[in-house]
C-alpha positions, 0 to 999 in steps of 0.5 A: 509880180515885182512890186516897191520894197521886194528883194530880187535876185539879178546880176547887178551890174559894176560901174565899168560894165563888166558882168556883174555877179548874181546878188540880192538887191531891193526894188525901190520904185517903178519908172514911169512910162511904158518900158518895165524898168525898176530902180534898185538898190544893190544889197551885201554882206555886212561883214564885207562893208563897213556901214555908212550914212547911206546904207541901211543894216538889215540883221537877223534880230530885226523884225523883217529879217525873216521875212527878206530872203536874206541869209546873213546879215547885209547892207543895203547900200542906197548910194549902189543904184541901178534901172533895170528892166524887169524881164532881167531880175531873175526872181523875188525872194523876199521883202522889207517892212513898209517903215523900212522901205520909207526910211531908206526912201528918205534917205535917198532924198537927202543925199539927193537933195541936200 
């Protein structure tokens, strides 16, 4: 069962529609409605972006690292979003804290809504 706050493993698409590659990505919220579809945010090495206002850095010395199936240090970049249905995410492998979770939330809302 996928739930908010999830890292899940599943091709995140690129903006010109051609196949992405498999990557880590965290569940932010299921949509209403019927359709089992998820909006997710992709996640990537910190060592190949830079950090930015919207991304949140997720690294080894931090409290829910361990727990986020993560193997390096990474960006979750909030400005890389994507719907997807559910029957596409390939598997959970680990999730972020609550405190966390609500931080990139309200950064999302910002961007959004300035």
């Amino acid at each position: 069962m996928i739930k908010e706050g999830d890292i899940v493993l599943f091709k995140f698409p690129k903006t010109d529609l051609d196949k992405g590659k498999l990557r880590p990505a965290l569940v932010l919220r299921k949509l209403p409605g019927e359709r089992n579809d998820w909006l997710l945010c992709m996640i990537t090495s910190f060592k190949s972006e830079r950090e930015r206002e919207l991304t949140d850095k997720i690294a080894e010395d931090d409290e829910d690292f361990k727990t986020s199936g993560l193997k390096i240090n990474s960006l979750i970049r909030i400005d890389r979003l994507a719907v997807v249905n559910r029957s596409i995410l390939l598997g959970k492998i680990g999730e972020i804290s609550e405190k966390r979770l609500e931080k990139i939330k309200e950064k999302l809302c910002r961007w959004i809504k300035p």
